[in-house]
N, C-alpha and C positions, 0 to 999 in steps of 0.2 A: 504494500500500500504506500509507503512512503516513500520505496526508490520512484514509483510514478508521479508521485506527487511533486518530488523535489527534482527531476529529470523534467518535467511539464514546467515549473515556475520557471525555471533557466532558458526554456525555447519561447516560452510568453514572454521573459526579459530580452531577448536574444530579437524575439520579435521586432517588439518596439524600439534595439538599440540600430539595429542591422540597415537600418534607408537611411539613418539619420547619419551614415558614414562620412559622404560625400557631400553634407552641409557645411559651407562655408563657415558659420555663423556657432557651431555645434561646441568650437574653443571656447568662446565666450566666459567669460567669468560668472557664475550665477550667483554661491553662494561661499558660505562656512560652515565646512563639517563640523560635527560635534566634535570629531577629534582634533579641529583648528585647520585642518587641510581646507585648500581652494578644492568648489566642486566647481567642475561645467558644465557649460548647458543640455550638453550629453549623458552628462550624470544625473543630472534632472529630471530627464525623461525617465533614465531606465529606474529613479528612485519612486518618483511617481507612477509608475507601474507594478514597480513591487509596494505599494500601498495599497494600490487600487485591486491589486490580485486578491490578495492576501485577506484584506476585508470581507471578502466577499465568496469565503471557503466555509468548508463545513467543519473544518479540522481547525481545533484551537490553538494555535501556536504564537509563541512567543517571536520575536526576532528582532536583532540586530543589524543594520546598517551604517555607513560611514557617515551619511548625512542625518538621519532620522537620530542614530542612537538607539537604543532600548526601548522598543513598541510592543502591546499586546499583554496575552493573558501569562500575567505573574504565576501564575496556579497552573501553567500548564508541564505537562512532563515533559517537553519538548522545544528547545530554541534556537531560532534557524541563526545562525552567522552570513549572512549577503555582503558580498561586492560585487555589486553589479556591476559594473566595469573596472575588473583590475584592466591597469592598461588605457588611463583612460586619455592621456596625450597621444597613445597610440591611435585610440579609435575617432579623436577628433583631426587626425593627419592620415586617416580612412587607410592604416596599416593593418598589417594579418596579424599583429600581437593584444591582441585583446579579447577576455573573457570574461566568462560571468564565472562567479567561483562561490558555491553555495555549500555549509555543510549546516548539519545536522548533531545538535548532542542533547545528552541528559540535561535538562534543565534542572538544577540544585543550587545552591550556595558554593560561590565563586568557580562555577564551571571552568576547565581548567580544557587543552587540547585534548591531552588524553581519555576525555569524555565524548567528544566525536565518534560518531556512531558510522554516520554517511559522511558520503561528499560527491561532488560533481562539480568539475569543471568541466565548462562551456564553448568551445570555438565561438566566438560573435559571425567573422564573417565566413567560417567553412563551419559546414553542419559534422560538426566531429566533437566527439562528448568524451569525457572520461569520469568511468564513477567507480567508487571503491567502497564497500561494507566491512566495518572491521574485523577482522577474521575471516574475510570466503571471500578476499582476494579484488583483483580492478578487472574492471570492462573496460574497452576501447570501442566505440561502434560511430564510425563514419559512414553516410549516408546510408544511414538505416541497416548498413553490416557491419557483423565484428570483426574488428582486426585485431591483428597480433601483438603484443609487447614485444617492443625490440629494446636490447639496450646494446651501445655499442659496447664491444669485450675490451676497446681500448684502457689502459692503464697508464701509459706513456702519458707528460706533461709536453713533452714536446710537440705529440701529436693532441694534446689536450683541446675538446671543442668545447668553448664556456662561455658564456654571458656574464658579466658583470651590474652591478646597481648603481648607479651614478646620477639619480634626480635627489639635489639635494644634499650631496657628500661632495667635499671639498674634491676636485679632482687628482690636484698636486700632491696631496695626502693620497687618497686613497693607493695611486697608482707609485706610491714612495715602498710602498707594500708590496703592490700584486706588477708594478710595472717590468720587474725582471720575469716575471710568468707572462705578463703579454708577447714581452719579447721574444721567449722561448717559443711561444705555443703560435704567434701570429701566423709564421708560414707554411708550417707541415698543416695546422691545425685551424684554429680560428678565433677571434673571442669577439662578442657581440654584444649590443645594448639594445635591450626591448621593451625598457621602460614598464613590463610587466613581472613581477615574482612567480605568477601563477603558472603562464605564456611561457618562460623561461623553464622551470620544473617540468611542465609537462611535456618538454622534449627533449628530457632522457628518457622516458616511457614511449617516445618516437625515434630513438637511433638517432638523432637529429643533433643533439648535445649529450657531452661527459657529463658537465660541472654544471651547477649556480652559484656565486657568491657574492655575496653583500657582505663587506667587510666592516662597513663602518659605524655601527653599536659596539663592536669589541674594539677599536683603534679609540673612541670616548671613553671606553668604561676601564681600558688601559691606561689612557694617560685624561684624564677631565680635567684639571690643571691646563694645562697644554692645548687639548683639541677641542675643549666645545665650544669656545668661541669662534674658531675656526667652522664649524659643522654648523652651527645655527647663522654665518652668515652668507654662507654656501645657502642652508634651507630658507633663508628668506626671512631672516629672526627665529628659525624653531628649526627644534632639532629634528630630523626627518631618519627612519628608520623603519622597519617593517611590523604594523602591527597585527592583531590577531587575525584579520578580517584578511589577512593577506596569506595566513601561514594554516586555517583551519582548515581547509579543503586538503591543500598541496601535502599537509603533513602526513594524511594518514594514506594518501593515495601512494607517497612514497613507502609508507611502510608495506602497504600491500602490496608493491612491486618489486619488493626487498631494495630498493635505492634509499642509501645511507643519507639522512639527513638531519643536523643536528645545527646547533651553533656556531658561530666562529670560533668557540671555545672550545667544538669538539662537546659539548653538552645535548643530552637529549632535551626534546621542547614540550615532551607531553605536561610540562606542571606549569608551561606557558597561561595565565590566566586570558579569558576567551573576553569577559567582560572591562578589564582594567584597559583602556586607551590614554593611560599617563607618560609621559616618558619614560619612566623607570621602568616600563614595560614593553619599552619596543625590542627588538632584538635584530638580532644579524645570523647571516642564514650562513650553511655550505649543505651544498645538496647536489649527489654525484649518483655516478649510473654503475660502481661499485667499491667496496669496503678497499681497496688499495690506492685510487684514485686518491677516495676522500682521506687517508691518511698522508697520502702524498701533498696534496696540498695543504693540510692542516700543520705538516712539518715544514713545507713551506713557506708558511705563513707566521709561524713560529721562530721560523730564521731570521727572519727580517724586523719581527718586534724583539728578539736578542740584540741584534748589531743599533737596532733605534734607540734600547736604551743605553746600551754603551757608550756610543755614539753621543746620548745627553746627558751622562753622567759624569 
């Protein structure tokens, strides 16, 4: 009952985000999320949609959005996590990196990831879904057939395929870290910006990408002294980082597809709280297509915050 229910909300959001690709007009600045981010007027649409759905069901649920914040019935077992558009600079510059990314958990006192039941991310502009139930594994079904989970067998950094996070993080920082790994990996391999968390995750479960990495919650929470003045003027006065709305989905569909994803710290994220959109709750990702990759680069990334604080010491 619920995977159709929660697989239906995503192609009604999908719906209404999907014409409004190729609108001029779609960047626009509309509002302030509750968690202080800029929404657009694309985000608008698809937030007003997931209101108007929602209302108007039979099933009582709780749920959370970027713009709305916490709607619905308190009393229900059940509350949905929406981003209706991870990705959403992508989908006002009518690019293929943007999704709708819905999960599903126990509704209780301070719901945490590891309470994630479902998930479903959503291609916006190709009809290609991915959903995962915790314990019995992910589906892939592109145009109404299932496909395969691929992951590539690579483990080499050199031939390493990654995407990086970069809305919001200082550049010159970030890449003081990972820019000897672009170097390495830019010509056998490749590294990418898609302005999506979700978008990016969900192609190592396409063969398409190793790695994800968002480095820049652990490069703050290393040196805060030193980098958050730096990181908040990068973010536009606030500190920009991945919140739950961004990691609910992605997280458990990686674990269903055995791709290692934890922290920058190399930390599991199931005791990530689902409800808390404070800073002291954002976090930084690494999320790879298997357990040698991801320690590859976590030692890599380790090498480099050794020599930074020598270095400032």
């Amino acid at each position: 009952m619920y995977k159709n229910f929660i697989i239906e909300l995503a192609k009604v959001i999908r719906a209404a985000v999907k014409p409004n690709l190729k609108n001029i007009n779609a960047g626009n600045i509309a509002n302030i999320a509750a968690t202080g981010d800029l929404t657009f007027k694309i985000d608008q649409i698809a937030e007003d949609k997931v209101e108007s759905y929602l209302q108007n069901i039979p099933l009582k649920v709780a749920y959370y959005t970027e713009d709305r914040g916490l709607v619905g019935e308190k009393s229900s077992d059940f509350i949905l996590i929406i981003d209706p558009i991870d990705g959403s600079r992508s989908a006002m510059c009518n690019f293929e990196s943007c999704v709708v990314s819905i999960a599903m958990a126990k509704n209780k006192v301070n719901p945490t990831i590891g309470d994630v039941i479902y998930a479903c991310i959503y291609e916006i502009k190709n009809d290609t879904y991915f959903w995962a139930e915790r314990n019995r594994g992910i589906e892939i079904v592109s145009n109404n057939k299932k496909i395969k989970l691929r992951r590539r067998s690579n483990s080499s950094l050199q031939y390493l395929r990654w995407s990086v996070e970069l809305m919001g993080r200082p550049t010159n920082i970030i890449f003081r870290f990972l820019g000897e790994l672009a170097n390495l990996s830019s010509v056998y391999g490749g590294i990418f910006v898609f302005n999506s968390a979700c978008y990016s995750i969900t192609r190592l479960l396409t063969g398409q990408l190793d790695a994800y990495i968002d480095l820049g919650i652990r490069i703050v929470e290393e040196f805060p002294n030193m980098m958050t003045k730096s990181f908040k003027i990068a973010g536009a006065g606030k500190l920009r980082g991945l919140y739950p709305h961004d990691l609910a989905a992605a997280v458990l569909l990686c674990e269903e597809a055995g791709c290692p994803i934890t922290t920058a710290f190399g930390e599991n994220m199931n005791d990530l709280a689902l409800l808390d959109y404070s800073e002291t709750n954002l976090s930084s990702c690494i999320a790879t297509n298997n357990k040698i990759t991801h320690q590859a680069i976590l030692n890599h990334i380790e090498s480099k915050l050794r020599k930074f604080r020598k270095d400032e010491t």
